[in-house]
SEROPA-506912 format. One record per residue: residue number from 1; residue in one letter; chain; x, y, z of N, C-alpha, C in turn. Coordinates in pm, whole numbers, plus 50000, padded with zeros to 5 digits. Atoms other than C-alpha are relative to their C-alpha. Last residue first. Layout:
! SEROPA-506912
zavex,lumba,vexba,nu,nv,nw,cau,cav,caw,cu,cv,cw
NUM,A,A,X,Y,Z,X,Y,Z,X,Y,Z
...
END
This chain:
! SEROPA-506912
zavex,lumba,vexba,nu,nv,nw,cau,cav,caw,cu,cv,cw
97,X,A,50104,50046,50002,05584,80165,58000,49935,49961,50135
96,X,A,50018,50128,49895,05825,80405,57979,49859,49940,49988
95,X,A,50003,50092,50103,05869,80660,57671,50021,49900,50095
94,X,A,50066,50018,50109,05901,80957,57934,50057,49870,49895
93,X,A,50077,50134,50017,05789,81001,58242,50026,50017,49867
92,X,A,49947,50010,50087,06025,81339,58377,49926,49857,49944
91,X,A,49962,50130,49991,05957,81463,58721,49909,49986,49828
90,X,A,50053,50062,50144,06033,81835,58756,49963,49850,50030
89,X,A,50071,49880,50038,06101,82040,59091,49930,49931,49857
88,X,A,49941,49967,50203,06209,81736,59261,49898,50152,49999
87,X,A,49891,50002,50071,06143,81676,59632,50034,49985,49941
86,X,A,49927,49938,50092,05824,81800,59692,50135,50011,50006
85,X,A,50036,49902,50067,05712,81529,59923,50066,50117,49969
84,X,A,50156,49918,49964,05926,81322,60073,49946,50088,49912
83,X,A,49969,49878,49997,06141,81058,59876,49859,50081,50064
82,X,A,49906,50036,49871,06085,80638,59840,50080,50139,50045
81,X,A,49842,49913,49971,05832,80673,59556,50081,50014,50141
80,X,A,49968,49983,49872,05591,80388,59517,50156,50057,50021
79,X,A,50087,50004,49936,05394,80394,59200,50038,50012,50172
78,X,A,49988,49883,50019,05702,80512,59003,49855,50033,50120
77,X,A,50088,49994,50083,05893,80194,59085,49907,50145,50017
76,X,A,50150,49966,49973,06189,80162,59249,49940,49964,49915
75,X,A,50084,50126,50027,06573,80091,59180,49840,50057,50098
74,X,A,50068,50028,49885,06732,80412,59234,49926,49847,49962
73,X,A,50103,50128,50096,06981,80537,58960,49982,49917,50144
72,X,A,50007,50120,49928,07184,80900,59134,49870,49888,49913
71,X,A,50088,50132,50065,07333,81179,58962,49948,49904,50066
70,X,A,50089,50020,50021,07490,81492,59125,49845,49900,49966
69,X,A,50063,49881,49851,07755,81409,59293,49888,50007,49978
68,X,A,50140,50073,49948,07811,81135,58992,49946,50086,50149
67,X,A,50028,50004,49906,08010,81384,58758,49887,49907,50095
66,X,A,49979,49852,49907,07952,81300,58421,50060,50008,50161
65,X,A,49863,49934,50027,08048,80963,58246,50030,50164,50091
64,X,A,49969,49864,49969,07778,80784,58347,50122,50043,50033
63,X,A,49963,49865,50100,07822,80493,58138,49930,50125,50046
62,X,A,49835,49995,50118,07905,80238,58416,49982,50100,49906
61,X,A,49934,49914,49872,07566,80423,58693,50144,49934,49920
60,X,A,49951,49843,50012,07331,80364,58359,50112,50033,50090
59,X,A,49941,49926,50124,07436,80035,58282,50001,50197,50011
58,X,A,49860,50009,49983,07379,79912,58655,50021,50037,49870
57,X,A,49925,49879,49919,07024,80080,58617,50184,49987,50027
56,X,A,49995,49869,50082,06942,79871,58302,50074,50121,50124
55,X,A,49888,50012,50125,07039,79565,58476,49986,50111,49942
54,X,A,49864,49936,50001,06840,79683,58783,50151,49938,49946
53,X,A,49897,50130,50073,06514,79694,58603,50109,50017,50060
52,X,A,50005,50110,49966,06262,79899,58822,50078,49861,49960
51,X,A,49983,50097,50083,06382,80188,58738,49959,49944,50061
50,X,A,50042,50131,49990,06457,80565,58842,49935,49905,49936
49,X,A,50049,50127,50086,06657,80811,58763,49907,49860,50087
48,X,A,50039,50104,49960,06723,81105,59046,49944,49899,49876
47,X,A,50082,50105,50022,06901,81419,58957,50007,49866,50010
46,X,A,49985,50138,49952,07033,81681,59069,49881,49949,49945
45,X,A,49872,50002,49876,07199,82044,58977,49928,49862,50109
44,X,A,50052,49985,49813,06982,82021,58660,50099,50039,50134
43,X,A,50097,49881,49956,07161,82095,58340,49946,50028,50118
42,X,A,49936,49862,49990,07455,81925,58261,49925,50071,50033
41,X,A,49917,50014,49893,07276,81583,58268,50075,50117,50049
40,X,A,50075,49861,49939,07034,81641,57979,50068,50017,50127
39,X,A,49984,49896,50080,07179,81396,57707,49994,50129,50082
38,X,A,49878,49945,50043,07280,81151,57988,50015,50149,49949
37,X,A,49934,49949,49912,06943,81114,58126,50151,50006,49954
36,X,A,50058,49831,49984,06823,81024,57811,50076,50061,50111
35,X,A,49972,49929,50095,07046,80738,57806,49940,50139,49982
34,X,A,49977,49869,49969,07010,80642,58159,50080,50070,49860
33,X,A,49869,50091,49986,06976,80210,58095,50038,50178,50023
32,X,A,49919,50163,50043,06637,80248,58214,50153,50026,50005
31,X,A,49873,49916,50075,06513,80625,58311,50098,49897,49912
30,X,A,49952,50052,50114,06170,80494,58414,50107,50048,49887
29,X,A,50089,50121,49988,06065,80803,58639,50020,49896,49844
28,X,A,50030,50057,50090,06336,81051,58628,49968,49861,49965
27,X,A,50032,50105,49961,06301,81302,58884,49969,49929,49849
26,X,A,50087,50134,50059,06454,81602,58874,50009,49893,50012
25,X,A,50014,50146,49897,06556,81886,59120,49927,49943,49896
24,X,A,50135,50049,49899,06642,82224,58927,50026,49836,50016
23,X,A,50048,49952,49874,06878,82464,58809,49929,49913,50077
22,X,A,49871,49968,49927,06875,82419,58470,49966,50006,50135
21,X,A,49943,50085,49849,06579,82200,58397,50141,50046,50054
20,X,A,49941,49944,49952,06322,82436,58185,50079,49904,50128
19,X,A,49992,49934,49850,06038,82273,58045,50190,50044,50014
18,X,A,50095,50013,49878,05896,82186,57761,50034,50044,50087
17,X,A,50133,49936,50077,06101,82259,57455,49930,50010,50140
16,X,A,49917,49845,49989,06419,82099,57649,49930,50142,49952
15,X,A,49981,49971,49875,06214,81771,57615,50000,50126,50046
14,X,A,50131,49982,49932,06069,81827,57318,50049,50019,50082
13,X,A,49967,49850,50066,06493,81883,57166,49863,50054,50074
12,X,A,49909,49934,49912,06591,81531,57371,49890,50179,49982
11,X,A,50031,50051,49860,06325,81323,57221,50079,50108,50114
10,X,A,50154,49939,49950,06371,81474,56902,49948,50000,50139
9,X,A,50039,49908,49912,06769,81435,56885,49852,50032,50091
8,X,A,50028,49825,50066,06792,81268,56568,50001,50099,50114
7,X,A,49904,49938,50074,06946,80930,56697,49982,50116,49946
6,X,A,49987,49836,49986,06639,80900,56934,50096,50040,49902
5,X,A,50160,49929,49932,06750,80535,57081,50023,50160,49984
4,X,A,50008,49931,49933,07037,80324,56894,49866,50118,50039
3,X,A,50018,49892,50067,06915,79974,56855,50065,50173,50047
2,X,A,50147,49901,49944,07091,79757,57104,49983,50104,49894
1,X,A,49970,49859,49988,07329,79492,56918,49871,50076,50025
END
């Protein structure tokens, strides 16, 4: 059984502390299985996950439950982005290694 990740919120609450993602184009470098990206999914009007694992990315694109218009899980890596320049307004690195 997978630990669960964050159960208090914190991870989510910095996030949402920091910056401002209604509205906007993010990029979410090392998004794995798209649990974070869940919590914050209502907000942007798109976003991009990406991964280099794509067992974790086929978990995120079965338990996305939202709308997928918006959503998309990319297999990449963060060193070689596959998008032109400034397309995101945010990009999102967090607790990846």
């Amino acid at each position: 059984m997978r630990p669960t990740r964050d159960p208090e919120g914190a991870e989510i609450s910095h996030l949402l502390a920091a910056c401002e993602l209604a509205g906007k184009a993010v990029l979410e470098v090392g998004c794995g299985d798209g649990k974070l990206t869940s919590q914050f999914a209502d907000l942007p009007r798109k976003i991009v996950g990406i991964d280099p694992v794509i067992s974790d990315l086929q978990i995120a694109n079965r338990e996305n439950t939202l709308s997928a218009s918006h959503i998309s899980f990319i297999q990449t890596i963060g060193e070689s982005l596959p998008f032109p320049p400034q397309s995101f307004d945010i990009a999102i690195f967090a607790c990846s290694l």
